[in-house]
C-alpha positions as CSV (number, residue, x, y, z in Angstrom):
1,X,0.0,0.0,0.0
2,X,2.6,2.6,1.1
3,X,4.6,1.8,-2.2
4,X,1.5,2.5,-4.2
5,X,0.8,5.7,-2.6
6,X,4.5,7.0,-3.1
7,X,4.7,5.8,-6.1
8,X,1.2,8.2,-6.9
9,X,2.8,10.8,-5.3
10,X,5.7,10.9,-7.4
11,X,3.7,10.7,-10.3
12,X,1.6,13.5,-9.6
13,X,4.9,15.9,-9.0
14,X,6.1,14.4,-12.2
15,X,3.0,15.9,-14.2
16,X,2.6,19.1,-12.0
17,X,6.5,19.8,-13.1
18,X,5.7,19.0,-16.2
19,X,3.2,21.2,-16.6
20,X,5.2,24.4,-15.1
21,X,7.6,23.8,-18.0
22,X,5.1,24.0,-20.6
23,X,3.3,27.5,-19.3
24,X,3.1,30.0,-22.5
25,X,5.3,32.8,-21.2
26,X,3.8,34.5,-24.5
27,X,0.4,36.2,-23.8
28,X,1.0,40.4,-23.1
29,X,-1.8,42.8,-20.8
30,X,-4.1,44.1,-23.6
31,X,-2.8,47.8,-23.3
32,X,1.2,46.3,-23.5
33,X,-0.2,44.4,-26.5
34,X,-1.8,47.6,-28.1
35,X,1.3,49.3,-27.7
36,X,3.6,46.9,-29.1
37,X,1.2,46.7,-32.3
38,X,1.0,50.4,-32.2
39,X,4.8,50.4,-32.6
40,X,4.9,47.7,-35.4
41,X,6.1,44.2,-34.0
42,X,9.0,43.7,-36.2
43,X,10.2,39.9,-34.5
44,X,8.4,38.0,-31.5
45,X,10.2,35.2,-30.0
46,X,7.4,33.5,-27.6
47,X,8.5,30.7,-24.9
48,X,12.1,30.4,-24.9
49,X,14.4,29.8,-23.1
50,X,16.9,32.8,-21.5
51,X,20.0,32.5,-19.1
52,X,19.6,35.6,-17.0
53,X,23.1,37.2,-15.9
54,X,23.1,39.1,-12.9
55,X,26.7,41.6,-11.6
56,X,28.5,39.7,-14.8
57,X,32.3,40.1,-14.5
58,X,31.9,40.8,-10.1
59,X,32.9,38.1,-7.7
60,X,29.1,38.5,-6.7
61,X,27.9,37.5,-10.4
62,X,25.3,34.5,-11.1
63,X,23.0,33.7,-13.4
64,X,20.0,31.6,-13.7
65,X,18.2,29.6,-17.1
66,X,14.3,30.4,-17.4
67,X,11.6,30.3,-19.9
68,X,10.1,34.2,-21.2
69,X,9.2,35.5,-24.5
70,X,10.5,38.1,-26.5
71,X,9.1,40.9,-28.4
72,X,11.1,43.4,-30.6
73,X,9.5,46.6,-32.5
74,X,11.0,49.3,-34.1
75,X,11.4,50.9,-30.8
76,X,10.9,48.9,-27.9
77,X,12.6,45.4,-27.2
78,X,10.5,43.4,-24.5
79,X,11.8,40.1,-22.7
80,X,9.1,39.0,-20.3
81,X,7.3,36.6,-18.6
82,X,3.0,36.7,-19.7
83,X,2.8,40.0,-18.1
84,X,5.8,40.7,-16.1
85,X,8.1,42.6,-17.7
86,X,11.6,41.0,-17.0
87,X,13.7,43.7,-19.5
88,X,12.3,46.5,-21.1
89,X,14.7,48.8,-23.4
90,X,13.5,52.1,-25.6
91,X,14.7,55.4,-27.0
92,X,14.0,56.3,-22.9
93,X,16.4,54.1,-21.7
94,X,19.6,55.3,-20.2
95,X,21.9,52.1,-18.9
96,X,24.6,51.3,-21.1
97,X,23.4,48.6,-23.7
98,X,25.7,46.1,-25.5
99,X,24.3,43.7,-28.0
100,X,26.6,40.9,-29.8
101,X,26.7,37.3,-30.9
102,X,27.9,34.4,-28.7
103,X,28.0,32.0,-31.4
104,X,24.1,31.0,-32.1
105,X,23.3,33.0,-29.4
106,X,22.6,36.6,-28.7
107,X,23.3,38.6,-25.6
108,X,22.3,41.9,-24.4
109,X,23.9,43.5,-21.8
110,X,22.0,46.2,-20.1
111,X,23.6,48.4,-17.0
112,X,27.5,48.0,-15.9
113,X,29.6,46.8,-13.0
114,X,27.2,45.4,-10.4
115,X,24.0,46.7,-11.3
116,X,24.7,45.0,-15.0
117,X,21.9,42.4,-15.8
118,X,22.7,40.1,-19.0
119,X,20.1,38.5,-20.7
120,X,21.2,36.0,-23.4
121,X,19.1,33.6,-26.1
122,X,19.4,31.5,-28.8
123,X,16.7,33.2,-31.6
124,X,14.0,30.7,-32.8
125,X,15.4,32.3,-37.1
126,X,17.6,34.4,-38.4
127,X,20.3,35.4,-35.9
128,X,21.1,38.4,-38.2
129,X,17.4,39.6,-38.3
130,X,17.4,39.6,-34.3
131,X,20.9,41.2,-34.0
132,X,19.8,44.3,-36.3
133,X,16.4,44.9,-35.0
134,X,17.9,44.7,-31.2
135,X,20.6,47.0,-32.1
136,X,18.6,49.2,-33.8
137,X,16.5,49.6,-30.6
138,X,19.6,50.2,-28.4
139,X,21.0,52.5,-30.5
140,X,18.1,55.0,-29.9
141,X,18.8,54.8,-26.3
142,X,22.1,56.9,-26.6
């Protein structure tokens, strides 16, 4: 009896865990949405998976992998989470940005020294494509 019941238990962890992995990190807040189409969505990269640098290059630096989405417009590039915004840049932003390929991967660097937060992906198309339109964005921020 007991190993039936732990065995049940297990299983049900397995499928609840299984189930946090699969959440669409995609959907936006109607007015965020509105905005973004407003703006002209030029790439959208929903439910992938980002490693999330924070203090890179301090003895106090760590990072952690989790699952947003991506949206990028002519001015605005949005990494978040449904609707919590995890990194917002536009023309408003004034942290130093750095955006540059790690090999099939793209990281943008936002801030410096300690309060520097990295967020990196690997783009579900054209590396290129993302690379411009991201740059693009941060170069408004200047």
């Amino acid at each position: 009896m007991r190993g039936a019941r732990a065995a049940t238990i297990v299983a049900l962890a397995a499928v609840a865990a299984l189930a946090s992995c699969a959440r669409d990190t995609s959907p936006l807040t109607a007015e965020l949405d509105s905005r973004l189409q407003t703006e002209g969505i030029v790439l959208r990269g929903p439910n992938l998976v980002f490693r999330h640098s924070h203090g890179a290059g301090t003895v106090e630096s760590r990072w952690e992998e989790r699952r947003a989405s991506i949206v990028v417009t002519a001015q605005t590039v949005l990494i978040h989470d449904g609707d919590r915004t995890l990194l917002e840049l536009t023309p408003r932003t004034r942290r130093a940005i750095q955006v540059r390929r790690d090999q099939g991967r793209i990281r943008i660097r936002a801030g410096e020294g300690r309060n520097a937060d990295a967020w990196s992906f690997a783009p579900p198309d054209s590396l290129g494509a993302w690379v411009e339109a991201i740059r693009a964005v941060a170069a408004q921020s200047r």
